[in-house]
mmCIF file of the N, C-alpha and C atoms, coordinates in Angstrom:
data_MODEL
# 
_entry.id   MODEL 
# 
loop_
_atom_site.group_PDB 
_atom_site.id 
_atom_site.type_symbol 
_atom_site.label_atom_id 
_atom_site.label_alt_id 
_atom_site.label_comp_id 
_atom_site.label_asym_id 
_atom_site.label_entity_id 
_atom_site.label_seq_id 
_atom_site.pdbx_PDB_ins_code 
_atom_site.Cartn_x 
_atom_site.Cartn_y 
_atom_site.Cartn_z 
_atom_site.occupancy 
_atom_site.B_iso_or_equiv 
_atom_site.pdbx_formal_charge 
_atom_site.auth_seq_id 
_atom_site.auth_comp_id 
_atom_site.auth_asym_id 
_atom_site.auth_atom_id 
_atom_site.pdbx_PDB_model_num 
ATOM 1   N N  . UNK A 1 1  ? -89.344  -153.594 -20.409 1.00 0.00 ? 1  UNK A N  1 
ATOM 2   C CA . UNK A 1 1  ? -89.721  -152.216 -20.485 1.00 0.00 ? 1  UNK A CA 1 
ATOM 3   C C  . UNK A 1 1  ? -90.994  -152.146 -21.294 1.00 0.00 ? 1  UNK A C  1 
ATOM 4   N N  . UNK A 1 2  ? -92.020  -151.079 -20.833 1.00 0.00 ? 2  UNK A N  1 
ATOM 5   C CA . UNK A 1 2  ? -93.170  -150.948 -22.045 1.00 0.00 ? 2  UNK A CA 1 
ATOM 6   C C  . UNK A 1 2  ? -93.076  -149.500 -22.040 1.00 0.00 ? 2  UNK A C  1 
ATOM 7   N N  . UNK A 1 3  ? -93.517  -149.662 -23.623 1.00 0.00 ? 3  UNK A N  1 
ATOM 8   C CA . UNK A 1 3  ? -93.597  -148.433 -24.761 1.00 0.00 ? 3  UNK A CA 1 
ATOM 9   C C  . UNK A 1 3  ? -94.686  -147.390 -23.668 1.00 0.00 ? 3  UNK A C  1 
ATOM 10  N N  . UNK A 1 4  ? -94.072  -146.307 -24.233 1.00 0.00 ? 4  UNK A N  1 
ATOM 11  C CA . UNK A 1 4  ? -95.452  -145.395 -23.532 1.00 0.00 ? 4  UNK A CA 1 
ATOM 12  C C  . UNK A 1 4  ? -96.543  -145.245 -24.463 1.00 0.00 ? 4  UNK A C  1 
ATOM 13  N N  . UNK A 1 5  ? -96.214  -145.567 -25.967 1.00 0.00 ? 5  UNK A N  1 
ATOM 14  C CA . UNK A 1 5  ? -97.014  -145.637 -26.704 1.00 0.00 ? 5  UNK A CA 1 
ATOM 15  C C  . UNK A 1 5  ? -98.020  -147.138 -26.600 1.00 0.00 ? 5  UNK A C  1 
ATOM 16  N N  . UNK A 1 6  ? -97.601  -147.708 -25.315 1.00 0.00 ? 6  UNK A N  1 
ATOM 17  C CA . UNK A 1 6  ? -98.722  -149.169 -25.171 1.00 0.00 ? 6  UNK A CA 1 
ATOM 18  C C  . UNK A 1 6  ? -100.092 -148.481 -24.566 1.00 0.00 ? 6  UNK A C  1 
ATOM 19  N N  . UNK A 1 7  ? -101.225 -149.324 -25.172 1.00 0.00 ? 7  UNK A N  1 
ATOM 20  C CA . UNK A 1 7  ? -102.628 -149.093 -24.532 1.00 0.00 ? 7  UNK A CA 1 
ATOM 21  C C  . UNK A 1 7  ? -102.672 -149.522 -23.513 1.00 0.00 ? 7  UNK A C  1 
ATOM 22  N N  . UNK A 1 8  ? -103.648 -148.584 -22.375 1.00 0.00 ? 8  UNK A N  1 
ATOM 23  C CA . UNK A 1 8  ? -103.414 -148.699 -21.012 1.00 0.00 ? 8  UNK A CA 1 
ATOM 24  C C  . UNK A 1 8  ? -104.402 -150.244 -20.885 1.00 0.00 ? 8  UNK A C  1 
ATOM 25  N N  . UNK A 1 9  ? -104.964 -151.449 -21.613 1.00 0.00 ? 9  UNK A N  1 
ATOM 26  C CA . UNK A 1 9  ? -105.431 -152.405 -21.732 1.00 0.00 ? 9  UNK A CA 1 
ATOM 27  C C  . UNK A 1 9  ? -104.186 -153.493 -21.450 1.00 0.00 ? 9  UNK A C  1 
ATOM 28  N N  . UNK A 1 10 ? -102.998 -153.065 -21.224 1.00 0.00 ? 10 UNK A N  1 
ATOM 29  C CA . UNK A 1 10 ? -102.232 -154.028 -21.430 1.00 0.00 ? 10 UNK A CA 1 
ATOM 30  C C  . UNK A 1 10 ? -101.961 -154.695 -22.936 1.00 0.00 ? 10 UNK A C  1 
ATOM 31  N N  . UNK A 1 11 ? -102.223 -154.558 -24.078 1.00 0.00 ? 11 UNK A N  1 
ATOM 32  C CA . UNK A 1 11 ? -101.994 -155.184 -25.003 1.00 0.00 ? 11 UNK A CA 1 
ATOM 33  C C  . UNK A 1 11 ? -100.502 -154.613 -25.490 1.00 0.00 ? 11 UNK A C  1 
ATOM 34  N N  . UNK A 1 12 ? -99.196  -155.284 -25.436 1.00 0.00 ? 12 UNK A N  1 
ATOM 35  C CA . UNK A 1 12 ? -98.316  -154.637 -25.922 1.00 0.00 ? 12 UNK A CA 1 
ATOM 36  C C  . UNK A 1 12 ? -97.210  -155.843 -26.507 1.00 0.00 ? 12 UNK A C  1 
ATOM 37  N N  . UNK A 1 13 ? -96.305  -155.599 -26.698 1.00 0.00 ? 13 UNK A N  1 
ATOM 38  C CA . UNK A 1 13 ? -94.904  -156.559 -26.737 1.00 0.00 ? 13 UNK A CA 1 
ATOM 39  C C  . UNK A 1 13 ? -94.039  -155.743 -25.812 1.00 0.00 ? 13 UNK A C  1 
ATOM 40  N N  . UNK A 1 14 ? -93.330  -156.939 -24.793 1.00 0.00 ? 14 UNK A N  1 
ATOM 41  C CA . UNK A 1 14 ? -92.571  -156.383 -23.795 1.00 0.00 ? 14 UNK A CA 1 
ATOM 42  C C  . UNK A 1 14 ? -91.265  -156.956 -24.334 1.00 0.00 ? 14 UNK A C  1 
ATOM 43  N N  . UNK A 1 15 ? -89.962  -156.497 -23.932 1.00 0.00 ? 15 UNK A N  1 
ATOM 44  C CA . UNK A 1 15 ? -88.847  -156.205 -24.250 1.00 0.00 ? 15 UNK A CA 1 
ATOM 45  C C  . UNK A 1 15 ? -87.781  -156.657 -23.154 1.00 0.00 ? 15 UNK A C  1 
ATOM 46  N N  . UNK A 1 16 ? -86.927  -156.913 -22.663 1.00 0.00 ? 16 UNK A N  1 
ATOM 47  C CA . UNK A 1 16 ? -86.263  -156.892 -21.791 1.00 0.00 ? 16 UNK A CA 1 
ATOM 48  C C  . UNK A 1 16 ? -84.586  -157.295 -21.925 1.00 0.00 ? 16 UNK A C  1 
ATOM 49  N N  . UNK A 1 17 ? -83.829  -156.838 -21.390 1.00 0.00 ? 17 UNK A N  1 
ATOM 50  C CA . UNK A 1 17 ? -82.146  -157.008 -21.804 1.00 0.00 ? 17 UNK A CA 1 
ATOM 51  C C  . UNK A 1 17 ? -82.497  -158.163 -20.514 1.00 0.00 ? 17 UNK A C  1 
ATOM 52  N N  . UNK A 1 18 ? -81.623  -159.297 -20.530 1.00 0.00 ? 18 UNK A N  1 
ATOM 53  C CA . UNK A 1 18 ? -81.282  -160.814 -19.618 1.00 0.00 ? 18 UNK A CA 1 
ATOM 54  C C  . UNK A 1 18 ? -79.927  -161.378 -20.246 1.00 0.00 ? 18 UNK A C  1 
ATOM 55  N N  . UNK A 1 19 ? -78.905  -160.779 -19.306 1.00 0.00 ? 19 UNK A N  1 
ATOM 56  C CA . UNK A 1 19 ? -77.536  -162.066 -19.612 1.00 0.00 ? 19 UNK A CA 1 
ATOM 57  C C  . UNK A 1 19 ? -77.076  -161.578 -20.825 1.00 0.00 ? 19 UNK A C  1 
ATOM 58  N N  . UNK A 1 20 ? -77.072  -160.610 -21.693 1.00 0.00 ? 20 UNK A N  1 
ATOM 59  C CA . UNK A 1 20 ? -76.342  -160.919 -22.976 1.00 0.00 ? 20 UNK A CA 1 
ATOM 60  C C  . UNK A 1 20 ? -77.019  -160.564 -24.108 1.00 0.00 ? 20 UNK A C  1 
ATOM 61  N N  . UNK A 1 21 ? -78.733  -161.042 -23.843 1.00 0.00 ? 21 UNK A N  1 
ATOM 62  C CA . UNK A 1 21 ? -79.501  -161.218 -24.899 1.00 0.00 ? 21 UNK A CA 1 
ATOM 63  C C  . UNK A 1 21 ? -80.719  -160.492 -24.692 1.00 0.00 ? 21 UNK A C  1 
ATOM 64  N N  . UNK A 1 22 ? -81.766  -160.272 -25.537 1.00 0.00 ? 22 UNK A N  1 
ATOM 65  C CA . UNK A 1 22 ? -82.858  -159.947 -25.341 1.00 0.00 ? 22 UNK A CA 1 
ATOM 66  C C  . UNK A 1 22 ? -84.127  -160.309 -25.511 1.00 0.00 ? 22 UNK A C  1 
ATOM 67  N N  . UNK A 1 23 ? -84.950  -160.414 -24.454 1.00 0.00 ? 23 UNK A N  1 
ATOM 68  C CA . UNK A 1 23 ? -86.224  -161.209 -23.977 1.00 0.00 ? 23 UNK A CA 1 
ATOM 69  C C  . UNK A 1 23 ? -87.109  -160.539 -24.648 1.00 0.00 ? 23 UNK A C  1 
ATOM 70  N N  . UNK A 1 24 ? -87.933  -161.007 -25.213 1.00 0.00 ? 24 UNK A N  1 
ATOM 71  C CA . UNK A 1 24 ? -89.484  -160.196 -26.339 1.00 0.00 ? 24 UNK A CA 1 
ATOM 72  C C  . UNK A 1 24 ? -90.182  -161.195 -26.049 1.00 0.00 ? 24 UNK A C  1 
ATOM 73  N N  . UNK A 1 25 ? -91.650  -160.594 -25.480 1.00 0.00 ? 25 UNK A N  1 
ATOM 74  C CA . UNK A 1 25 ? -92.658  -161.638 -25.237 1.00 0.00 ? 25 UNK A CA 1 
ATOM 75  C C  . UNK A 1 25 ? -94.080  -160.805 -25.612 1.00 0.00 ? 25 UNK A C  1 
ATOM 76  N N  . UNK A 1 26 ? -95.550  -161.333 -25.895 1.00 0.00 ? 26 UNK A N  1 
ATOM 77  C CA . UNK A 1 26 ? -96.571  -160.838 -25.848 1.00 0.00 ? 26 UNK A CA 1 
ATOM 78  C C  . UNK A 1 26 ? -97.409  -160.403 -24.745 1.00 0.00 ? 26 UNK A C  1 
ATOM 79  N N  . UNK A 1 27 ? -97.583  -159.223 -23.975 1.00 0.00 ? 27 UNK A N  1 
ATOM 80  C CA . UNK A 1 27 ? -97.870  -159.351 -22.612 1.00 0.00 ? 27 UNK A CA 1 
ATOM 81  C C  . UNK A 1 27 ? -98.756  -160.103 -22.076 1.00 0.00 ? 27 UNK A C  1 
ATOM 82  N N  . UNK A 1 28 ? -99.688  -160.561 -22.992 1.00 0.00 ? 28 UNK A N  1 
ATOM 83  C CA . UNK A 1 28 ? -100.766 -160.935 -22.787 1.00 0.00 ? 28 UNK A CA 1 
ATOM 84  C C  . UNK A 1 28 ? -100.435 -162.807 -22.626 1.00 0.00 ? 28 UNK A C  1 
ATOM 85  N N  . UNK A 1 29 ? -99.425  -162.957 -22.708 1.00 0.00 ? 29 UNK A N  1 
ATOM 86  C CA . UNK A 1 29 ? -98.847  -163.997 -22.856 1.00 0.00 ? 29 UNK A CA 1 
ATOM 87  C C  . UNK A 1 29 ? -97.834  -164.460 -22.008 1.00 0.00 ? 29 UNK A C  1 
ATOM 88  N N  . UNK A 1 30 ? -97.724  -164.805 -20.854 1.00 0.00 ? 30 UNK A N  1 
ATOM 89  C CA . UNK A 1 30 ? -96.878  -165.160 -20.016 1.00 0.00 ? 30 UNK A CA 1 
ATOM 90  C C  . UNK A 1 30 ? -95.557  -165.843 -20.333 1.00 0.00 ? 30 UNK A C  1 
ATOM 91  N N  . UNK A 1 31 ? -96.165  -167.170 -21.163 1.00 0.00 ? 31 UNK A N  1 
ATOM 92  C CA . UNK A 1 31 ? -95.357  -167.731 -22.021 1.00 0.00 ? 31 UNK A CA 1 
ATOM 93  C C  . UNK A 1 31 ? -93.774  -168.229 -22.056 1.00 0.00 ? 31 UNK A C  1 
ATOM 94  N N  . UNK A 1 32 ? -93.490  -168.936 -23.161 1.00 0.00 ? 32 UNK A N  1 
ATOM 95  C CA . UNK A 1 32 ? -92.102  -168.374 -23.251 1.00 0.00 ? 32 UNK A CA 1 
ATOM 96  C C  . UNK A 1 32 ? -91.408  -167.336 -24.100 1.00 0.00 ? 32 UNK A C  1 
ATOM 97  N N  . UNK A 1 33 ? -90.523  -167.047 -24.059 1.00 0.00 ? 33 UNK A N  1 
ATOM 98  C CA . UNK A 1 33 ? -89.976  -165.444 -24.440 1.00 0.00 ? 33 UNK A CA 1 
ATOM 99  C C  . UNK A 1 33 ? -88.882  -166.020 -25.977 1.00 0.00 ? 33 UNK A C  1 
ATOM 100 N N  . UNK A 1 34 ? -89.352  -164.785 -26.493 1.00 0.00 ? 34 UNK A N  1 
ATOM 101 C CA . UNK A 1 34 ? -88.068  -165.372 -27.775 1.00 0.00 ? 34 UNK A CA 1 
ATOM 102 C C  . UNK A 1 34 ? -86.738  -164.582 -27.376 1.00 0.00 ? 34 UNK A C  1 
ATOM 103 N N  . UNK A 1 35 ? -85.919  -164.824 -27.307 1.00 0.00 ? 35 UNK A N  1 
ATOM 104 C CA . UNK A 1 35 ? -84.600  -164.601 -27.105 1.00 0.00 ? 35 UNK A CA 1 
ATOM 105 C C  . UNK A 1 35 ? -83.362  -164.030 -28.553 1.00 0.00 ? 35 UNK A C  1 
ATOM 106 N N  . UNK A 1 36 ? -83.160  -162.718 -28.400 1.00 0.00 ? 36 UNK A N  1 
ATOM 107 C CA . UNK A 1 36 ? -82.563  -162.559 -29.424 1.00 0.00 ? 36 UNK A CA 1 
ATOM 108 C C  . UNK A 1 36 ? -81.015  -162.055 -28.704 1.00 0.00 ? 36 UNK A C  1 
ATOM 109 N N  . UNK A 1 37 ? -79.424  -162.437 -29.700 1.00 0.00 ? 37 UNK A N  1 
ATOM 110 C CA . UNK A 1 37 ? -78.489  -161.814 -29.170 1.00 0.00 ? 37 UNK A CA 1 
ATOM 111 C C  . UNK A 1 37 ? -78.208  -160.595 -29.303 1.00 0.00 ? 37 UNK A C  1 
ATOM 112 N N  . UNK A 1 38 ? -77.739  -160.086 -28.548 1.00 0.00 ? 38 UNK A N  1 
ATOM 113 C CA . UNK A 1 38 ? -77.510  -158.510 -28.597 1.00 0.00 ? 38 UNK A CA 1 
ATOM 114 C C  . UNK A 1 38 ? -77.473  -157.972 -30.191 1.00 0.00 ? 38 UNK A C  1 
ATOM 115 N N  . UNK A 1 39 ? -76.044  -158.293 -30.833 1.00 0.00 ? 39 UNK A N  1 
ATOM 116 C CA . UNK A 1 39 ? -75.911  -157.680 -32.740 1.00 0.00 ? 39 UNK A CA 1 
ATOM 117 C C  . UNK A 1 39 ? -77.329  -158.187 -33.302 1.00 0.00 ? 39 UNK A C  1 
ATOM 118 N N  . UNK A 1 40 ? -77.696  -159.411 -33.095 1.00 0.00 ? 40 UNK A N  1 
ATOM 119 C CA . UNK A 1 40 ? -79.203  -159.726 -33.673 1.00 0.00 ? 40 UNK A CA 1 
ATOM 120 C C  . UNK A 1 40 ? -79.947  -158.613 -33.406 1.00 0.00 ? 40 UNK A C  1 
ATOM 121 N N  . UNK A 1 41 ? -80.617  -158.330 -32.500 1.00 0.00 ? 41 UNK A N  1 
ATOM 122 C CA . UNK A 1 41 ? -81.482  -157.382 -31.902 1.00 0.00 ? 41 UNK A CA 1 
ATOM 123 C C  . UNK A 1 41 ? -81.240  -156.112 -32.968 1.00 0.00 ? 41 UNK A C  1 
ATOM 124 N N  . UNK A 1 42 ? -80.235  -155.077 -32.145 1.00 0.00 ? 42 UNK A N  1 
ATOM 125 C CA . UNK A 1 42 ? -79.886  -154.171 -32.884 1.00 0.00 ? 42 UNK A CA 1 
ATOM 126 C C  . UNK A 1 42 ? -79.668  -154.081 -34.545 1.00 0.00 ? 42 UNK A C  1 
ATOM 127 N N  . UNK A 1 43 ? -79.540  -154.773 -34.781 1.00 0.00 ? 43 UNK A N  1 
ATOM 128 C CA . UNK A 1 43 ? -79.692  -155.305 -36.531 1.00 0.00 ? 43 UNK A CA 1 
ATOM 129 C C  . UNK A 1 43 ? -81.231  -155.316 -37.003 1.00 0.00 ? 43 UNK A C  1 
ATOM 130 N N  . UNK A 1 44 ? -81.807  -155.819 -36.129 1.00 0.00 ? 44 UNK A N  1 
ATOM 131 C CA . UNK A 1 44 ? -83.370  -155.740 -36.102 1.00 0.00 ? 44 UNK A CA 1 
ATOM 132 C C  . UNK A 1 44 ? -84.245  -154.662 -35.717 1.00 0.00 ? 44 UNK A C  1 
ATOM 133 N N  . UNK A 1 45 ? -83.594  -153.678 -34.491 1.00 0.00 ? 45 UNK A N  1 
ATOM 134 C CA . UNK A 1 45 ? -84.210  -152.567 -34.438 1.00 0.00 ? 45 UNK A CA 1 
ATOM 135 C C  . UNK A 1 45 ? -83.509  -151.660 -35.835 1.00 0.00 ? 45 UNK A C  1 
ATOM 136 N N  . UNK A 1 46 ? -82.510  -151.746 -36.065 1.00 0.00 ? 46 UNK A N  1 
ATOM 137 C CA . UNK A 1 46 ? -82.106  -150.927 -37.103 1.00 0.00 ? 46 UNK A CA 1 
ATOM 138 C C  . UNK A 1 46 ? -82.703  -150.722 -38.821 1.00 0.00 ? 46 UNK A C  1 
ATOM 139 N N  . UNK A 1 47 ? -83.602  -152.222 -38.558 1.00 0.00 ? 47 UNK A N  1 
ATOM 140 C CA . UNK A 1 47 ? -83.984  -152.425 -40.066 1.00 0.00 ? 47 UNK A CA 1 
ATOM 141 C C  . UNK A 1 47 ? -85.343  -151.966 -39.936 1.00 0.00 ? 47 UNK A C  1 
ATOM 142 N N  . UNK A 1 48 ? -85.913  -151.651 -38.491 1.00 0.00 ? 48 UNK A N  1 
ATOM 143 C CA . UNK A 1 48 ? -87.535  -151.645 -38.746 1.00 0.00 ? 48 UNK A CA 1 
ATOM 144 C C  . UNK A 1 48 ? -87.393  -150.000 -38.842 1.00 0.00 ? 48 UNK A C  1 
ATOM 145 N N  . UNK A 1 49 ? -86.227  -149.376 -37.960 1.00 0.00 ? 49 UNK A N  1 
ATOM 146 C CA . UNK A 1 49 ? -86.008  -147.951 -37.869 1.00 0.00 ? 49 UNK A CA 1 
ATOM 147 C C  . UNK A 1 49 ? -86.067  -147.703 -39.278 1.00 0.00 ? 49 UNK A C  1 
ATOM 148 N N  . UNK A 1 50 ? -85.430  -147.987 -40.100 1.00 0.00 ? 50 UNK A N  1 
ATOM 149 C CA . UNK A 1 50 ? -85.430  -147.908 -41.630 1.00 0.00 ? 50 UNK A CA 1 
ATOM 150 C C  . UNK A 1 50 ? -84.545  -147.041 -41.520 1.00 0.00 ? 50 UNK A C  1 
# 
């Protein structure tokens, strides 16, 4: 998924739910993806939410 708050340049971090876990990559970056588990994740959006 991308933010609507991403610049229309493509520069963003993309996001994606896969199997269980969740895919975060640099768009600009094909790459490989870091993989976080679901409670990970949400533990992580929860701490940046403050």
């Amino acid at each position: 998924m991308k933010s609507s708050r991403s610049h229309a340049n493509g520069n963003c971090v993309e996001v994606a739910a896969s199997a269980g876990t969740i895919a975060v990559r640099d768009s600009k970056d094909p790459g490989p993806r870091l993989r976080f588990a679901g409670p990970a994740w949400r533990a992580f959006v929860a701490r940046i939410k403050g």
